[in-house]
C-alpha positions as CSV (number, residue, x, y, z in Angstrom):
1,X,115.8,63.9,129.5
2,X,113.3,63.2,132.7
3,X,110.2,65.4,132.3
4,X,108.0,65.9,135.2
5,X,104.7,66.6,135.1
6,X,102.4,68.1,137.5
7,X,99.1,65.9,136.6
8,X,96.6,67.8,139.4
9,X,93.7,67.9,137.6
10,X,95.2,66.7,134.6
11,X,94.5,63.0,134.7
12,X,91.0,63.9,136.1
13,X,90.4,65.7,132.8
14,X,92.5,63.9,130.5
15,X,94.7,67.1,129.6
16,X,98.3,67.0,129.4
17,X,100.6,70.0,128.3
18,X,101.1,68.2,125.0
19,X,97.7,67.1,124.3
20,X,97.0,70.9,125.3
21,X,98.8,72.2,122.9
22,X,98.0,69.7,120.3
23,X,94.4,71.2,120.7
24,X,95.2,74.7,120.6
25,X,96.8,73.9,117.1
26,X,93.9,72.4,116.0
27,X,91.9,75.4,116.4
28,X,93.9,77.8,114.8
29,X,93.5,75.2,111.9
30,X,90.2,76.1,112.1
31,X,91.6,79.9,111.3
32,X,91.7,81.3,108.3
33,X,92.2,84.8,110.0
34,X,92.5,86.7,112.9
35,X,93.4,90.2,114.3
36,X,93.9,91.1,118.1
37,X,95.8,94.2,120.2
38,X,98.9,92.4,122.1
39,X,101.3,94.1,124.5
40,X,104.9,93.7,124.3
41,X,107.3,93.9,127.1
42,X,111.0,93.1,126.8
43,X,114.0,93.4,129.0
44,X,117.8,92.9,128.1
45,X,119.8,94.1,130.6
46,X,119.5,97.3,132.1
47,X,117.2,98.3,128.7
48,X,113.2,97.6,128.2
49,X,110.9,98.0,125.2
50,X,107.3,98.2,126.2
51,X,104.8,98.7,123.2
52,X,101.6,97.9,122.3
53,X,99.9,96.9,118.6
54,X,97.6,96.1,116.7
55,X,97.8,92.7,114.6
56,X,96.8,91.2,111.3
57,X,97.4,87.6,110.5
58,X,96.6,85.6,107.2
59,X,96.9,82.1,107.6
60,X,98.8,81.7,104.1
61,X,101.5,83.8,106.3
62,X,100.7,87.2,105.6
63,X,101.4,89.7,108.5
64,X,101.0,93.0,109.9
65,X,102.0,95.0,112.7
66,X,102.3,98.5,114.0
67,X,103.0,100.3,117.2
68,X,99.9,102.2,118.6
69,X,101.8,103.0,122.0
70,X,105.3,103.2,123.3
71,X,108.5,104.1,121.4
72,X,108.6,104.6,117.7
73,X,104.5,105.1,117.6
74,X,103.1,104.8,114.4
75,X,106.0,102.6,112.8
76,X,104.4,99.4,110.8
77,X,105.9,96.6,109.6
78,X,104.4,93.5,107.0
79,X,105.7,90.7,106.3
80,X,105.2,88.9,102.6
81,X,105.4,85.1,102.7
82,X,105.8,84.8,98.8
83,X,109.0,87.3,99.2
84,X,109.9,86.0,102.4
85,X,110.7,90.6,103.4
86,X,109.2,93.0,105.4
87,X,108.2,96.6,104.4
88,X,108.8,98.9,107.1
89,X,108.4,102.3,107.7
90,X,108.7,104.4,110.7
91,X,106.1,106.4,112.6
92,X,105.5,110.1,112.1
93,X,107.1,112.2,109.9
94,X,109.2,109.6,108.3
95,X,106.3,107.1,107.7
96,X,106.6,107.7,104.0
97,X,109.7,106.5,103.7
98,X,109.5,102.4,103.5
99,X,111.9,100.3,103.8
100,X,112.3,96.2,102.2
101,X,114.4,94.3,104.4
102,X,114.9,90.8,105.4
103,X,112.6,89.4,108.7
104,X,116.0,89.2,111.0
105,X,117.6,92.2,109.7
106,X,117.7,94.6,113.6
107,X,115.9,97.5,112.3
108,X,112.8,95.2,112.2
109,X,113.7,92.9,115.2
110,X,112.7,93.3,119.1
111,X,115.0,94.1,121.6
112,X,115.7,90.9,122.3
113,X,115.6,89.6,118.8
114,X,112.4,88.2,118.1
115,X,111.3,88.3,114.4
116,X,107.8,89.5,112.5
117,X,107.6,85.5,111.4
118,X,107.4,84.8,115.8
119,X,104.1,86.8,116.3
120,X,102.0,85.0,115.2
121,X,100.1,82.0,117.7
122,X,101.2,79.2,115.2
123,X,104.6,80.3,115.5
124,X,104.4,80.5,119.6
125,X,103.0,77.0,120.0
126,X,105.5,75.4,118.2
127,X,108.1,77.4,120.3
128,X,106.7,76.3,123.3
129,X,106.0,72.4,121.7
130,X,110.3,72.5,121.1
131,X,110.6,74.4,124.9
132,X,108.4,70.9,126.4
133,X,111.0,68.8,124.6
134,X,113.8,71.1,126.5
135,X,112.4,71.5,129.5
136,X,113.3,69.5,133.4
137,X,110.2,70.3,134.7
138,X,106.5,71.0,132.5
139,X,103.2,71.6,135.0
140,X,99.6,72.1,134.1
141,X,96.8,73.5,136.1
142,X,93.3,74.9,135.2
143,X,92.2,77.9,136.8
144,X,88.9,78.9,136.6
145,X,88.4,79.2,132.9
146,X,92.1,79.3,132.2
147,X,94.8,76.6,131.1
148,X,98.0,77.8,133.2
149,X,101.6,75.9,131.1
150,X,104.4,75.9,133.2
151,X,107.9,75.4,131.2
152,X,110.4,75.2,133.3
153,X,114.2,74.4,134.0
154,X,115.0,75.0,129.8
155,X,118.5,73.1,129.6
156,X,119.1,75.8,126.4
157,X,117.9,79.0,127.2
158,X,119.9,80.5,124.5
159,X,117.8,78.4,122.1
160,X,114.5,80.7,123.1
161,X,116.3,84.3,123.8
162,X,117.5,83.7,127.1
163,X,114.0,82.1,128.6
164,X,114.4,79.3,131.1
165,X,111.2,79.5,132.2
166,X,107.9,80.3,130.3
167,X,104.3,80.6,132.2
168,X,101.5,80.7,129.6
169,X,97.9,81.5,130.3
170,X,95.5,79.9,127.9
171,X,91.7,80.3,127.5
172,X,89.9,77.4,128.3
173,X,87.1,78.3,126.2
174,X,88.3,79.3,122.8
175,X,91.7,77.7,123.6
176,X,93.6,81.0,122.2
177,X,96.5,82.3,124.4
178,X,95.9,85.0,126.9
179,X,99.4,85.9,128.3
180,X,102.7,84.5,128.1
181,X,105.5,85.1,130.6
182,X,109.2,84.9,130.3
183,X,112.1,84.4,132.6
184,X,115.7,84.0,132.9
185,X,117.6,81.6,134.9
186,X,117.8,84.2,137.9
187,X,114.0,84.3,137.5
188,X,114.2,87.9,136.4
189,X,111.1,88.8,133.8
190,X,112.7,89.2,130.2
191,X,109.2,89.3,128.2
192,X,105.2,89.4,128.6
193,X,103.3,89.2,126.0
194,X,99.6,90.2,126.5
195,X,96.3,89.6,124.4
196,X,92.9,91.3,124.1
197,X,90.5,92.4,121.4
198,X,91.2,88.8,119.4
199,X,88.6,88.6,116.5
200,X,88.9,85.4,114.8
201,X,87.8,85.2,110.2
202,X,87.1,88.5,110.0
203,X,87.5,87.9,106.4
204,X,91.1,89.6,105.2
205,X,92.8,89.6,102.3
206,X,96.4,89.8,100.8
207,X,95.3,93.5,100.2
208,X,95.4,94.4,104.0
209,X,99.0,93.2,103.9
210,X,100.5,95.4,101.4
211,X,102.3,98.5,102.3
């Protein structure tokens, strides 16, 4: 498959979108840890899901999430890599109620599908590694003190939930993702994903993981 490259800048800096993303890996090698805020948005058909949450991630493959705005506040969900379930519970009233279920099971999926075990940035760079080797067209520019990916023209859209196109804003100091866009082939917006408050060894434990 031809893959085209847009190389302003790039060959002046020696960059290229895969060398780029081979460097963001090897930083979150560097990672034992991390927790950050991210906002979600998804859209699949005439229905959206737009939360925020906070985020806990153990590089052994522990995780944790829960909703701190949008629909079903409060709910949590962790993900045991030894177990290979989530515990779940919702938010509210019904919080005390947990739930063990498997990572792809809907009641602990997006709207679109996406599991627990995507979340994490590991996970999202080797999507976006397997989207390169799909792609027609890949472009990289830096702005300012940002990486800007360009995937584009995905031959198997139904390989990545419907995204033929991803844009994907990446720090070009820390080398941590920022934002990532999604599109459809109509070029409609089917997911953003948004990061702040990223704080990087902060020293957890297995214990922050159980629910």
């Amino acid at each position: 498959m031809m893959i085209s490259y847009l190389l302003t800048l790039t060959v002046v800096l020696g960059m290229t979108p895969d060398s780029l993303l081979q460097k963001v890996q090897e930083r979150l090698s560097e990672i034992r840890d991390y927790t950050c805020t991210f906002e979600s948005f998804e859209q699949l058909g005439n229905k959206t899901q737009d939360r925020t949450y906070e985020f806990k991630y153990l590089a052994s493959g522990w995780i944790r999430m829960k909703i701190i705005k949008g629909d079903n506040k409060g709910a949590e969900v962790a993900y045991n890599p030894e177990t290979k379930k989530v515990r779940a519970h919702k938010g509210g009233l019904l919080s005390a109620i947990k739930l063990t279920l498997d990572p792809s099971d809907k009641k602990v999926t997006s709207l679109r599908g996406y599991k627990i075990t995507d979340a994490p940035f590991p996970a999202l760079v080797t999507m976006l590694q397997e989207a390169i080797q799909d792609a027609g067209s890949v472009a990289l520019q830096q702005k300012d003190e940002e990486w800007l990916l360009v995937i584009d023209q995905l031959q198997h859209p139904e390989n990545f939930h419907g995204t033929s196109k991803f844009e994907v804003r990446i720090s070009a100091q820390d080398l941590l993702p920022k934002e990532v866009l999604q599109y459809d082939a109509d070029g409609n917006l089917i997911k953003r994903l948004t990061y702040w408050n990223i704080r990087i060894n902060v020293g957890l434990t297995e214990e922050d993981f159980k629910m």
